[in-house]
N, CA, C and O atoms as a DFTB+ gen file, in Angstrom:
736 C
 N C O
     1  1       0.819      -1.199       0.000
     2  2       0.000       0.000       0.000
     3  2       0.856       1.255       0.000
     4  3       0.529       2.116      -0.817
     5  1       2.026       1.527       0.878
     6  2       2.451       2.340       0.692
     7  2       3.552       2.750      -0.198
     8  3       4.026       3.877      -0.343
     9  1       3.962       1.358      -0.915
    10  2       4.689       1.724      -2.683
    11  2       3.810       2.429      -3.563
    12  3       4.129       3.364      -4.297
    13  1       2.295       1.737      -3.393
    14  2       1.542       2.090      -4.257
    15  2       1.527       4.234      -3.967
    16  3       1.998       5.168      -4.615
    17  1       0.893       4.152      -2.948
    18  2       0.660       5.523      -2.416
    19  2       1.735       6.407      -2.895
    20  3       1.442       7.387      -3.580
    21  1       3.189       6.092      -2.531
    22  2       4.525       6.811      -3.051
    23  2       4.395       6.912      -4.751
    24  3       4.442       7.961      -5.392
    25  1       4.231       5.636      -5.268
    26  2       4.630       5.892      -6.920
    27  2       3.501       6.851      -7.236
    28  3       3.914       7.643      -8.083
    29  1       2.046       7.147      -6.849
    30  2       1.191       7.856      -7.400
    31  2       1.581       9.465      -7.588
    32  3       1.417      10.310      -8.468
    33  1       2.469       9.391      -5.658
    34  2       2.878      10.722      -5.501
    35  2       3.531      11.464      -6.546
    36  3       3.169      12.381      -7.284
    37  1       5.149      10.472      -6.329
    38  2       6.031      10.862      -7.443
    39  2       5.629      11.200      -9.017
    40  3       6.169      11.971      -9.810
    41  1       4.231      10.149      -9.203
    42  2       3.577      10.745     -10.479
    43  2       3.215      11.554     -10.701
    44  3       3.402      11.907     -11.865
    45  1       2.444      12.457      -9.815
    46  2       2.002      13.401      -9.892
    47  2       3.114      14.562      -9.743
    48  3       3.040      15.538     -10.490
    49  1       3.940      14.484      -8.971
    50  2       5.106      15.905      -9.021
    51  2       5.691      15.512      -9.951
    52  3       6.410      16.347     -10.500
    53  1       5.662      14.321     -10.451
    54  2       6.604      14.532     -12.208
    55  2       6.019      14.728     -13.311
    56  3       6.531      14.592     -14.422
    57  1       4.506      15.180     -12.978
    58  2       3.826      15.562     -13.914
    59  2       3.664      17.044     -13.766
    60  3       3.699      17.820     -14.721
    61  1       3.460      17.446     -12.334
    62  2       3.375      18.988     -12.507
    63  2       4.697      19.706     -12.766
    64  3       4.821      20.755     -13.398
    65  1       5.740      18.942     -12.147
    66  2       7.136      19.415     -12.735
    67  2       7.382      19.350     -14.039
    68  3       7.877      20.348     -14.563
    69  1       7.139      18.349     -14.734
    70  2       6.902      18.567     -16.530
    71  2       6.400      19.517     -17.002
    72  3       7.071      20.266     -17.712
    73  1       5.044      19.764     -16.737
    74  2       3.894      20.748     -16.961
    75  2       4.907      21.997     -16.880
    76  3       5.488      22.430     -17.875
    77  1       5.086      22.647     -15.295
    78  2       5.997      23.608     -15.193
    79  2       7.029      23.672     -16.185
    80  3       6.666      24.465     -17.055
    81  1       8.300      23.124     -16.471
    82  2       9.023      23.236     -17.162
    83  2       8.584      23.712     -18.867
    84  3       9.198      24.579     -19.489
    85  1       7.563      23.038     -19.339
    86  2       7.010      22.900     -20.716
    87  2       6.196      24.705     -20.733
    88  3       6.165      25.551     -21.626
    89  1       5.776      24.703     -19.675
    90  2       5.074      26.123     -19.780
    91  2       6.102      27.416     -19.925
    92  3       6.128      28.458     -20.579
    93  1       6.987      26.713     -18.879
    94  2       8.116      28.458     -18.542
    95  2       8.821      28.427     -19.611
    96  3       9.176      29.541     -19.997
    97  1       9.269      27.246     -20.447
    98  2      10.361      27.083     -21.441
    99  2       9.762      28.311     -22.347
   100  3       8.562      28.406     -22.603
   101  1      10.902      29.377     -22.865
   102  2      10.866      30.435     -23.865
   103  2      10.129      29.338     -25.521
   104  3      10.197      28.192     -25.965
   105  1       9.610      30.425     -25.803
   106  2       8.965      29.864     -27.737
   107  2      10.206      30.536     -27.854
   108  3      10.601      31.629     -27.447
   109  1      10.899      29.317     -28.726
   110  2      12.332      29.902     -30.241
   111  2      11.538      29.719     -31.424
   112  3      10.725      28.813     -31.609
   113  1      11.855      30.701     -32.253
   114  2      12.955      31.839     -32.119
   115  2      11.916      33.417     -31.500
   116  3      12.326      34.564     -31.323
   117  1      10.582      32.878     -31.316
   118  2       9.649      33.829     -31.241
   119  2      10.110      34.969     -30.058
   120  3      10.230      36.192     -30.130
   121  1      10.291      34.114     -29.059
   122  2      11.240      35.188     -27.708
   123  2      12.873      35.688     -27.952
   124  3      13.522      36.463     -27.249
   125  1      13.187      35.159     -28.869
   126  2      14.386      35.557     -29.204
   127  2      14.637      36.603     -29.712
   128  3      15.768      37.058     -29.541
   129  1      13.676      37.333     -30.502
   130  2      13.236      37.939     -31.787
   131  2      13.558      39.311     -31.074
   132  3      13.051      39.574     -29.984
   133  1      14.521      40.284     -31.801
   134  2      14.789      41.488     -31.211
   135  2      16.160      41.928     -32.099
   136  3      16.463      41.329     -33.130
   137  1      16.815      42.867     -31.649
   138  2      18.140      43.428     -31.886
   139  2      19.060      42.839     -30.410
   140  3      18.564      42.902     -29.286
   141  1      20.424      42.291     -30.677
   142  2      21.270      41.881     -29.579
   143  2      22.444      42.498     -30.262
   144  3      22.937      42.458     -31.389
   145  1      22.780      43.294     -28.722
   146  2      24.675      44.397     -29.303
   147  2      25.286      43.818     -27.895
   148  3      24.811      43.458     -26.818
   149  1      26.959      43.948     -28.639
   150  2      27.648      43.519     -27.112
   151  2      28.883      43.532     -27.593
   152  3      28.995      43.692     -28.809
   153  1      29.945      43.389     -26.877
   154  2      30.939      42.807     -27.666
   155  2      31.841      41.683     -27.505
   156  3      32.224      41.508     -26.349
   157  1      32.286      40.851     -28.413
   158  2      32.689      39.501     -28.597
   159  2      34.317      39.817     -28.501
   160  3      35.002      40.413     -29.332
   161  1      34.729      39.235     -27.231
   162  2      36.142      38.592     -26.870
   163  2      36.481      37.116     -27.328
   164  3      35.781      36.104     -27.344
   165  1      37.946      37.367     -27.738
   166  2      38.275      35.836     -28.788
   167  2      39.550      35.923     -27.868
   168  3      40.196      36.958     -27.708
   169  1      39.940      34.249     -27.062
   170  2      40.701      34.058     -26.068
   171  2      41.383      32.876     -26.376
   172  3      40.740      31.829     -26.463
   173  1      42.839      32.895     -26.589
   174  2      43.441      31.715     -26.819
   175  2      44.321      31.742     -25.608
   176  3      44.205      32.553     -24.689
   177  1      45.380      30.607     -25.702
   178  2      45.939      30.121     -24.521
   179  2      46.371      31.050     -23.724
   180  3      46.169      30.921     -22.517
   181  1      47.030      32.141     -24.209
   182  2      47.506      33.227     -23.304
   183  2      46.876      34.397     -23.191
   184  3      47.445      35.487     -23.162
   185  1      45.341      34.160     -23.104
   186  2      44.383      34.772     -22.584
   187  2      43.458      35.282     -23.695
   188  3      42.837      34.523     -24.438
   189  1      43.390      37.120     -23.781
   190  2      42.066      38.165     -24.693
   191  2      43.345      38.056     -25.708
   192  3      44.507      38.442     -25.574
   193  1      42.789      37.496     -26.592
   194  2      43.717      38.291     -27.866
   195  2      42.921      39.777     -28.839
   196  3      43.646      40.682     -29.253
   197  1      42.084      39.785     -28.966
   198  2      40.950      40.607     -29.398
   199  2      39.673      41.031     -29.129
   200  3      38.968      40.156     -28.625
   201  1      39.023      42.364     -29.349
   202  2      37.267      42.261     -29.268
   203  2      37.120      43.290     -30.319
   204  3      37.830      44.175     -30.799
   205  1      35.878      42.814     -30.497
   206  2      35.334      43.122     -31.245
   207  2      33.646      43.471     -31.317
   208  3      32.842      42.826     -30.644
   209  1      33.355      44.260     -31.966
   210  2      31.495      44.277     -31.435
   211  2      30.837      43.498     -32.244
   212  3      31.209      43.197     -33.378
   213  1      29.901      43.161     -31.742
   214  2      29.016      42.245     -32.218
   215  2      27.589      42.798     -32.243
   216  3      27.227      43.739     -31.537
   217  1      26.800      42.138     -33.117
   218  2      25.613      42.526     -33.446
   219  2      24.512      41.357     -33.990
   220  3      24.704      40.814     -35.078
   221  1      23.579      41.083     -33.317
   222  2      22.939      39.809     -33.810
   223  2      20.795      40.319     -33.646
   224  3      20.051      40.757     -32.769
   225  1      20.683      39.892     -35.054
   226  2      18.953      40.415     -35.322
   227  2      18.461      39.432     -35.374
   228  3      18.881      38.744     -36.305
   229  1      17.476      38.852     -34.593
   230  2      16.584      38.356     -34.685
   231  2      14.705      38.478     -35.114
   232  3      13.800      38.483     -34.280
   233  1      14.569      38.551     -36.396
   234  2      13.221      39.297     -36.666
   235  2      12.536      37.818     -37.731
   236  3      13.097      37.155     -38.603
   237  1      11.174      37.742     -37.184
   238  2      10.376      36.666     -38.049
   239  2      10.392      37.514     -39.786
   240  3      10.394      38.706     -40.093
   241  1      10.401      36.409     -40.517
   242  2      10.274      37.507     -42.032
   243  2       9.095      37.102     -42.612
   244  3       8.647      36.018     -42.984
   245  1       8.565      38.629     -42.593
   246  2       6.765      38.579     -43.015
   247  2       6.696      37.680     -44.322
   248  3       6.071      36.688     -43.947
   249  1       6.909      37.569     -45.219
   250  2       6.773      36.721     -46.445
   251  2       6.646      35.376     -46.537
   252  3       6.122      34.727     -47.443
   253  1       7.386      34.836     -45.098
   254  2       7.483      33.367     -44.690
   255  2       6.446      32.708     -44.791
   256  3       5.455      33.193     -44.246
   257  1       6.311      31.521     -45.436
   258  2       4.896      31.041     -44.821
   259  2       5.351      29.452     -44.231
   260  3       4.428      28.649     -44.097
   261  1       6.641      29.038     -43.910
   262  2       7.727      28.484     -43.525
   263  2       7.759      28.503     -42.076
   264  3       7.789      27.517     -41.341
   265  1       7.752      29.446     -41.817
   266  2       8.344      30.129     -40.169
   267  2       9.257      30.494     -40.397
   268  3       9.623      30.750     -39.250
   269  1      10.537      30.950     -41.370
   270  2      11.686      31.624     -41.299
   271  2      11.740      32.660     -40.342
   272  3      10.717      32.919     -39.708
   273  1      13.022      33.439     -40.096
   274  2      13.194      34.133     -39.116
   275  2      14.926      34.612     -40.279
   276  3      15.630      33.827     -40.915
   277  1      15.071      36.131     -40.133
   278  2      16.140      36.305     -40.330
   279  2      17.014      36.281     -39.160
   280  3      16.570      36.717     -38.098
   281  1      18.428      35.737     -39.241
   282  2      19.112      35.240     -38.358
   283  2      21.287      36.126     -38.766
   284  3      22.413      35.734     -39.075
   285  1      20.488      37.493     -38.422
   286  2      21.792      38.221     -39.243
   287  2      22.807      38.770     -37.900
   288  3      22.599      39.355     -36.837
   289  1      23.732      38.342     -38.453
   290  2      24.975      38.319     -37.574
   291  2      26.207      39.658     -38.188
   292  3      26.852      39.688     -39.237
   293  1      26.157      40.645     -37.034
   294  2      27.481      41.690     -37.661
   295  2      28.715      41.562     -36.394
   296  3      28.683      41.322     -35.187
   297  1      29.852      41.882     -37.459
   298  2      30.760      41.623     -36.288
   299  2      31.540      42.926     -37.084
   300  3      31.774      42.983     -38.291
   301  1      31.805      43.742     -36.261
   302  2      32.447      45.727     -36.042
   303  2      31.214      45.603     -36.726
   304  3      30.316      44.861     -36.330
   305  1      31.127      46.475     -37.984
   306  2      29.898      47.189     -38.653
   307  2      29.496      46.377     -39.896
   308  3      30.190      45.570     -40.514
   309  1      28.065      46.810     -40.163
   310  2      27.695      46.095     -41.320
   311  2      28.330      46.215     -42.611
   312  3      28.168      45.416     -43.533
   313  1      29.182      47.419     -42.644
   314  2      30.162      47.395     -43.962
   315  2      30.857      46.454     -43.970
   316  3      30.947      45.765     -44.986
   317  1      31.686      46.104     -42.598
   318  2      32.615      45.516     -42.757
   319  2      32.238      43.856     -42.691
   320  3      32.823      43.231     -43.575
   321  1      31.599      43.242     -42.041
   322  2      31.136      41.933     -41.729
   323  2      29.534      42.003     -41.623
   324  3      29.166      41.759     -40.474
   325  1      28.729      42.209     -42.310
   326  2      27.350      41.626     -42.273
   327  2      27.007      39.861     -42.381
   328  3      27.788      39.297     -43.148
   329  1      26.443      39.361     -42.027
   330  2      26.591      37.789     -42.384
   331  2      24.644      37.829     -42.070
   332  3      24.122      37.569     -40.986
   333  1      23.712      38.324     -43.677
   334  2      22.306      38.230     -43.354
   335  2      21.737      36.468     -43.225
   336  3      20.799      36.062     -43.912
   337  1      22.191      35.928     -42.626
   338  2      21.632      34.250     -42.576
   339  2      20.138      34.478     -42.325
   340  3      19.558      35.560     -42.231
   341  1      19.560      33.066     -42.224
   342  2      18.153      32.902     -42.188
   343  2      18.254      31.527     -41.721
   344  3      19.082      30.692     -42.087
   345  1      16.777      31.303     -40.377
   346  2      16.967      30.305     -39.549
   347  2      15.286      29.821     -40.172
   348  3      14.204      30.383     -40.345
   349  1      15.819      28.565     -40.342
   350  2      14.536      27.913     -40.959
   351  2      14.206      26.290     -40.232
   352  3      15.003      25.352     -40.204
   353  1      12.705      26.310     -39.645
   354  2      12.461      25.411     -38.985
   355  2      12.417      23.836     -40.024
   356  3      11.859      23.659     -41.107
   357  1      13.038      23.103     -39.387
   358  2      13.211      21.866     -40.255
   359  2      11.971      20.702     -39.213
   360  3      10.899      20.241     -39.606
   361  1      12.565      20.537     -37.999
   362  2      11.804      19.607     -36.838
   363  2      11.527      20.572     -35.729
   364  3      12.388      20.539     -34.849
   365  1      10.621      21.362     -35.552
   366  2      10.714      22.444     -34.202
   367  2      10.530      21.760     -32.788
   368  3      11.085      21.962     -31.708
   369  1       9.812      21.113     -33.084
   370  2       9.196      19.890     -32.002
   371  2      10.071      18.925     -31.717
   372  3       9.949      18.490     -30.572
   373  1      11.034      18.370     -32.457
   374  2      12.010      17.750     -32.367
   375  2      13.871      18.790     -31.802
   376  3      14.994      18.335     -31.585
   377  1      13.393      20.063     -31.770
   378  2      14.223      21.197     -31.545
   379  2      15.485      21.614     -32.610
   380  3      16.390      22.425     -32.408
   381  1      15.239      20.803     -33.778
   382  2      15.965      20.741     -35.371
   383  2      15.570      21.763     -35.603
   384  3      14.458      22.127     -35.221
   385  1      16.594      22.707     -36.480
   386  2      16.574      23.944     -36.925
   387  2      17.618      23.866     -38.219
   388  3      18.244      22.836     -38.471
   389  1      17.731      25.135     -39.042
   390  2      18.951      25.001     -39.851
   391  2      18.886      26.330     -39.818
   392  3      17.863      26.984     -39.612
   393  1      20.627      27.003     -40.141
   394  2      21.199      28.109     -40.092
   395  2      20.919      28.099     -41.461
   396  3      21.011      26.930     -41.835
   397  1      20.491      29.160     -42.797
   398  2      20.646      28.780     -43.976
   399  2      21.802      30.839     -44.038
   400  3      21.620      31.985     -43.626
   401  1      22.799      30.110     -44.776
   402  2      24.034      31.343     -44.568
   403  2      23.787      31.852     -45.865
   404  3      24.470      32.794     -46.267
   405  1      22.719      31.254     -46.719
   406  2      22.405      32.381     -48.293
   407  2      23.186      32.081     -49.262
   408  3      22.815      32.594     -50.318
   409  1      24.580      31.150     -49.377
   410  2      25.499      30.822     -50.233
   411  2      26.360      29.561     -50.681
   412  3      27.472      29.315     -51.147
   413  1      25.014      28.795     -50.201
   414  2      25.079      27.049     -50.438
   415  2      25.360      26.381     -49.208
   416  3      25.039      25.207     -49.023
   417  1      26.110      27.279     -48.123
   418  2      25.878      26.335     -46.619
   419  2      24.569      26.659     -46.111
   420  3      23.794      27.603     -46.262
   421  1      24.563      25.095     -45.169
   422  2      23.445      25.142     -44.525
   423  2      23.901      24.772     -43.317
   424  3      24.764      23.904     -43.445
   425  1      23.603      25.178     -41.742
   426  2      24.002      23.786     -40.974
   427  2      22.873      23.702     -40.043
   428  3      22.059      24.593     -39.800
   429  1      22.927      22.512     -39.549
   430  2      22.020      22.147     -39.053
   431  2      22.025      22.992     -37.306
   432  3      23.073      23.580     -37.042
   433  1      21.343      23.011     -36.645
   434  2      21.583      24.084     -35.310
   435  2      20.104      23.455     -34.493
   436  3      18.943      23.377     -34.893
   437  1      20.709      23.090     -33.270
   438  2      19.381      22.123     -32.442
   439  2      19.096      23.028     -31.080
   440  3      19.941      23.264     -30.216
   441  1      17.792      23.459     -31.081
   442  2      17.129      24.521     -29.660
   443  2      17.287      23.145     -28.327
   444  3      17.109      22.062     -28.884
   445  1      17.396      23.076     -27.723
   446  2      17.833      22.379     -26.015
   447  2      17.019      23.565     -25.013
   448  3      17.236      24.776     -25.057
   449  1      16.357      23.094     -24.406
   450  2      16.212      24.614     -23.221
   451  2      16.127      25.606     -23.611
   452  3      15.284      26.031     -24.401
   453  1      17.418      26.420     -22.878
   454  2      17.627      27.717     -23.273
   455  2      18.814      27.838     -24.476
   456  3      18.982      28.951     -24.975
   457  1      19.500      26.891     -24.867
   458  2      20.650      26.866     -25.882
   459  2      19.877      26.580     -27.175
   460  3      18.866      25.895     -27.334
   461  1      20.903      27.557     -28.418
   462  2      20.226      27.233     -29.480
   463  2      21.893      26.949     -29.944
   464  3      22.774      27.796     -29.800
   465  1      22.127      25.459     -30.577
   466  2      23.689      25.225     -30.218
   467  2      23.230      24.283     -31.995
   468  3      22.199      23.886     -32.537
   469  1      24.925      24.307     -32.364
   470  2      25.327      24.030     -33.505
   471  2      27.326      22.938     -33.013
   472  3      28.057      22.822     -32.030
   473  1      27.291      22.416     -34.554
   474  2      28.721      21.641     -34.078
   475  2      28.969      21.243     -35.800
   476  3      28.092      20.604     -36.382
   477  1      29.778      21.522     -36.269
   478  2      30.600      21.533     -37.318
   479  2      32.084      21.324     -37.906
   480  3      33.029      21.527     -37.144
   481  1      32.249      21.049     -38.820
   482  2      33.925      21.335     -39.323
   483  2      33.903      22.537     -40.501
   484  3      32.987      22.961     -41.205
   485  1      34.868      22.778     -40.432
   486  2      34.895      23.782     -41.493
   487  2      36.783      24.035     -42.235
   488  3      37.602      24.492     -41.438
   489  1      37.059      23.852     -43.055
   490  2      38.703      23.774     -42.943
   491  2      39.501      23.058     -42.443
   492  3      40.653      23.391     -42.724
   493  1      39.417      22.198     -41.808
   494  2      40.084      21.687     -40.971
   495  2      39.828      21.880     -39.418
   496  3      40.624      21.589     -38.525
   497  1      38.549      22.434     -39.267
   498  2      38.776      22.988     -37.996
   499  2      36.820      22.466     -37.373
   500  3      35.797      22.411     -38.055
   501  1      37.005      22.203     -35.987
   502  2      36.090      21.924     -35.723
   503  2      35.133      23.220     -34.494
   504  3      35.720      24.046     -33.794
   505  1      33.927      23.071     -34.544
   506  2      33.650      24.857     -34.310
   507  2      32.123      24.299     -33.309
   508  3      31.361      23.501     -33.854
   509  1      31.885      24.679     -32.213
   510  2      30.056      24.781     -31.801
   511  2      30.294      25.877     -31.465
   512  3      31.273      26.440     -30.974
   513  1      29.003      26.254     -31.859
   514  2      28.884      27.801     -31.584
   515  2      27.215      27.807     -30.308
   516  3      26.093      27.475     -30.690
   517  1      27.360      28.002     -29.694
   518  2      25.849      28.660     -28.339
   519  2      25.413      29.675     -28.502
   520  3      26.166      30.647     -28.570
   521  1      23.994      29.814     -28.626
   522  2      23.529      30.830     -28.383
   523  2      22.251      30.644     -26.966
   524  3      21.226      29.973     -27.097
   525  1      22.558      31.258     -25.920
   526  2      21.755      31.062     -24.690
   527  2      20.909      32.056     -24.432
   528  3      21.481      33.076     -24.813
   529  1      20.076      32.272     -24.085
   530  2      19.099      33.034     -23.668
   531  2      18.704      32.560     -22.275
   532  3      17.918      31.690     -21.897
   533  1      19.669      33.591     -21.498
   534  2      19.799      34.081     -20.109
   535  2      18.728      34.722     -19.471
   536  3      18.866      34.746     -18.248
   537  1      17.800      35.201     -19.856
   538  2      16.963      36.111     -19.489
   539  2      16.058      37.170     -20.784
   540  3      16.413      37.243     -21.961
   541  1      15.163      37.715     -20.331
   542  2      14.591      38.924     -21.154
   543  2      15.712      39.298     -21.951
   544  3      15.811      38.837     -23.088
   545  1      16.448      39.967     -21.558
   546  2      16.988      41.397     -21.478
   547  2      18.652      40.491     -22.285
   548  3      19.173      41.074     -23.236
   549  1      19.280      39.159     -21.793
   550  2      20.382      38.737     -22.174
   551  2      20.729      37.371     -23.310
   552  3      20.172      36.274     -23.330
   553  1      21.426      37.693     -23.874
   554  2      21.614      36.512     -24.456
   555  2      23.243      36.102     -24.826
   556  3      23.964      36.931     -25.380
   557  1      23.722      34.792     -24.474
   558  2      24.990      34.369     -24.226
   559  2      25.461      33.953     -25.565
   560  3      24.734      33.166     -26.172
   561  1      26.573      34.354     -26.137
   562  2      26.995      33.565     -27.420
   563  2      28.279      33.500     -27.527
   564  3      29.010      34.430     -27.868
   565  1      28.702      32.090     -27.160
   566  2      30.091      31.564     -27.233
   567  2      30.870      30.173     -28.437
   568  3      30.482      29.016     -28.602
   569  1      31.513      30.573     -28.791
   570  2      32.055      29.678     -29.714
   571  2      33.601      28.916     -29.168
   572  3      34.643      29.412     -28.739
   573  1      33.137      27.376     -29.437
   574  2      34.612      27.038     -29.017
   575  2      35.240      26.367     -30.432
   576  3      34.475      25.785     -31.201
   577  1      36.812      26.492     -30.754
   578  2      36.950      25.930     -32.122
   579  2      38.183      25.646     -31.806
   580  3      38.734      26.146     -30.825
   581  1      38.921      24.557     -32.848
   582  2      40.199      23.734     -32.575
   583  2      40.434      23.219     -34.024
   584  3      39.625      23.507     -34.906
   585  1      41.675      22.362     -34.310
   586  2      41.610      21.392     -35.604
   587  2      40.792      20.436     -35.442
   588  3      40.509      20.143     -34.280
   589  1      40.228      19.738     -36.459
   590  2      39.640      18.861     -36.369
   591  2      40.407      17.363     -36.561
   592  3      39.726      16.410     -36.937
   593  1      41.928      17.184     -36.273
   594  2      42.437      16.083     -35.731
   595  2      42.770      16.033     -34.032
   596  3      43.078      16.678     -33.030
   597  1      42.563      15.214     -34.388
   598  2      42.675      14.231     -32.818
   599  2      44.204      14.446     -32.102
   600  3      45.277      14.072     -32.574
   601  1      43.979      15.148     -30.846
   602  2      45.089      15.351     -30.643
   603  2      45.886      13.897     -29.807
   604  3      47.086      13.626     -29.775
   605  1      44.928      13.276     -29.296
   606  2      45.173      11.986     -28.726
   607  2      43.814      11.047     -29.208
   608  3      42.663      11.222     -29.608
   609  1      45.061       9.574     -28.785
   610  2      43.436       8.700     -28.992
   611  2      43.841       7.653     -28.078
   612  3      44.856       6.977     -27.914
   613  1      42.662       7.755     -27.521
   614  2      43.023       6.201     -26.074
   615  2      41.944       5.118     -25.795
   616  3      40.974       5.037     -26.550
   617  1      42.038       4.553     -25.076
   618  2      41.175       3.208     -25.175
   619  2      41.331       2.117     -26.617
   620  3      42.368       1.746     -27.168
   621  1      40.286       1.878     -26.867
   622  2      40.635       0.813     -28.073
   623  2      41.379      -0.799     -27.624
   624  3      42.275      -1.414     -28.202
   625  1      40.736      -1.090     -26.593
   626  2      41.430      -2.087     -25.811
   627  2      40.587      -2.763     -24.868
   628  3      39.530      -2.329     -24.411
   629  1      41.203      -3.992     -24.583
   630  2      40.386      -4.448     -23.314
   631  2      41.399      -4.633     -21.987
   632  3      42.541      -5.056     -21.803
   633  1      39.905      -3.853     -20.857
   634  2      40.789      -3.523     -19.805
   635  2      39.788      -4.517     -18.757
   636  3      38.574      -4.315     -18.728
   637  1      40.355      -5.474     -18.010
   638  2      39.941      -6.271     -17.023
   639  2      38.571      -6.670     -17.325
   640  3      37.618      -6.511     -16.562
   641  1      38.521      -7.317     -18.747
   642  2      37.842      -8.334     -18.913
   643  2      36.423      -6.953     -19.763
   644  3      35.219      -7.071     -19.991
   645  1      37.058      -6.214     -19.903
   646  2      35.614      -4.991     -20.679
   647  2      36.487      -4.254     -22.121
   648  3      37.586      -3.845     -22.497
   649  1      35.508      -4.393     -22.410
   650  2      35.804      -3.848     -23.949
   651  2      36.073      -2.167     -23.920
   652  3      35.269      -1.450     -23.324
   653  1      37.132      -1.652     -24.534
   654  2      36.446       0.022     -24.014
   655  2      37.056       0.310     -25.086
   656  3      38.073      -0.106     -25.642
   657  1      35.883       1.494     -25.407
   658  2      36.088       2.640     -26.490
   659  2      37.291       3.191     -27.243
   660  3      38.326       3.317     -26.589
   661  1      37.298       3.533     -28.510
   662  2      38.330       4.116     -28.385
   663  2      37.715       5.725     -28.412
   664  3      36.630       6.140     -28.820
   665  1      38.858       6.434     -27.814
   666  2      38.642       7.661     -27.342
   667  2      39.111       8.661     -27.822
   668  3      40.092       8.842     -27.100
   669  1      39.091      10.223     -29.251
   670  2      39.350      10.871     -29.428
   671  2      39.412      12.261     -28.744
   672  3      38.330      12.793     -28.495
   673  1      40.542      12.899     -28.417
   674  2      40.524      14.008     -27.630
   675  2      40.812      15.051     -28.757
   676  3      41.619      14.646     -29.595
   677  1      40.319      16.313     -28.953
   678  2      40.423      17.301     -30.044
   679  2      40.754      18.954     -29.359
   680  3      40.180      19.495     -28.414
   681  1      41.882      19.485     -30.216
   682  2      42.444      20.345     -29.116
   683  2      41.311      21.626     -29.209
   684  3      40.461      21.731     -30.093
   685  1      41.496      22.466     -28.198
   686  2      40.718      23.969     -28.198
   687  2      41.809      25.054     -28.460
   688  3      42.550      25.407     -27.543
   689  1      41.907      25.598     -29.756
   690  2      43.036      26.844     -30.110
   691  2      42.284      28.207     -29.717
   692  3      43.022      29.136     -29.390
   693  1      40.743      28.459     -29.709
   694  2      40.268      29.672     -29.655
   695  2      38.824      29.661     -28.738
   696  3      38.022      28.780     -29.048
   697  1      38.531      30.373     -27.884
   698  2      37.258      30.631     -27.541
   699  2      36.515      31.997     -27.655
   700  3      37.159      32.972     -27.270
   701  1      35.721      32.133     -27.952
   702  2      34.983      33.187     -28.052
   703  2      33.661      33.501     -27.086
   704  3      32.901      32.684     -26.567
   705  1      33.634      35.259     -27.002
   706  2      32.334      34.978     -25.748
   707  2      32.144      36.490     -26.177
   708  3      32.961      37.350     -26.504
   709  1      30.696      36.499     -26.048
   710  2      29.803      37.847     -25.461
   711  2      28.585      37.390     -25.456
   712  3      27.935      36.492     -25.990
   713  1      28.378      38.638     -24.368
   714  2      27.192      38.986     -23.486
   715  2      26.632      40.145     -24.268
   716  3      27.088      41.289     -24.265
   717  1      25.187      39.541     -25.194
   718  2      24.333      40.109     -25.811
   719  2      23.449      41.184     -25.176
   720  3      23.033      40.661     -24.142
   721  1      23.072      42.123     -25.248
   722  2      21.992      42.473     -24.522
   723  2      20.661      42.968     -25.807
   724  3      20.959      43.002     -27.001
   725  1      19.850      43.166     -25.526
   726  2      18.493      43.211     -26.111
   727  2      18.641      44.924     -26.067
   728  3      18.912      45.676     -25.131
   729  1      18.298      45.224     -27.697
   730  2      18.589      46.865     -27.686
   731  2      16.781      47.234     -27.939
   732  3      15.910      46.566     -28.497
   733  1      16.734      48.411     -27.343
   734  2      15.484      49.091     -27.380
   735  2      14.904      49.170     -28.866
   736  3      13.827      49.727     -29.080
């Protein structure tokens, strides 16, 4: 009787705790949707090597009948680096998205929570980029990137009677970070 009584409980707070979570969770890209200025620090081993300002628009595009959203990224001024991308729902429900960059890339970019996160190669180099939404008012966008060889590889063996993995480690040459804020 009193397993029974407990599992009903736990059912029920893991249902209103679901409920809760599903309600408070932000709509992407709909809450996202604004002007974000800030500026972006790029940090390698021996610390700030650069900043730079950043600029990121988030606006639904009336013509859509898609759900697009322009997804335009400036880094100093729009003369110098405009990048007008467009974020187009592929699985929304599944939290699948795609970055479409206007010039034959596409990449794929998956909503989690509050992260709207991506993972790629590009050159030789391997790149995720975050975008978090901290609050109203903030939004977090950090990039970590390295080569895309393996700087080590371990396991691939059996250790006391278990099979184990083999294990690629991939180095970090650069990180990047700013703190977006939501412009009037």
């Amino acid at each position: 009787m009193k397993s029974s009584t407990l599992a009903l409980l736990f059912s029920l707070i893991s249902a209103a705790f679901s409920f809760a979570q599903t309600s408070a969770t932000p709509s992407f890209p709909a809450d996202w949707a604004g002007a974000w200025s800030g500026t972006l620090h790029i940090y390698g081993p021996k610390g700030l090597m650069n900043s730079v300002q950043m600029h990121l628009e988030i606006h639904p595009i009336d013509t859509s009948k898609e759900g697009r959203y322009a997804f335009g990224i400036v880094y100093g001024s729009k003369e110098q680096d405009w990048r007008p991308y467009e974020l187009v729902p592929v699985a929304p429900e599944r939290g699948l998205w795609k970055v479409d960059e206007k010039n034959s890339i596409v990449i794929e970019g998956f909503h989690y929570g509050p992260k709207f996160i991506s993972h790629f190669t590009v050159m030789n180099s391997r790149l995720m980029c975050t975008y978090e939404k901290q609050d109203a008012e903030t939004l977090l966008f950090e990039v970590y990137s390295g080569t895309d060889k393996p700087m080590s590889t371990t396991g691939n063996t059996e250790h006391a009677g278990e099979k184990i993995p083999e294990v690629n480690t991939y180095p970090l040459s650069v990180f990047q970070r700013a703190v977006l804020k939501k412009q009037p």
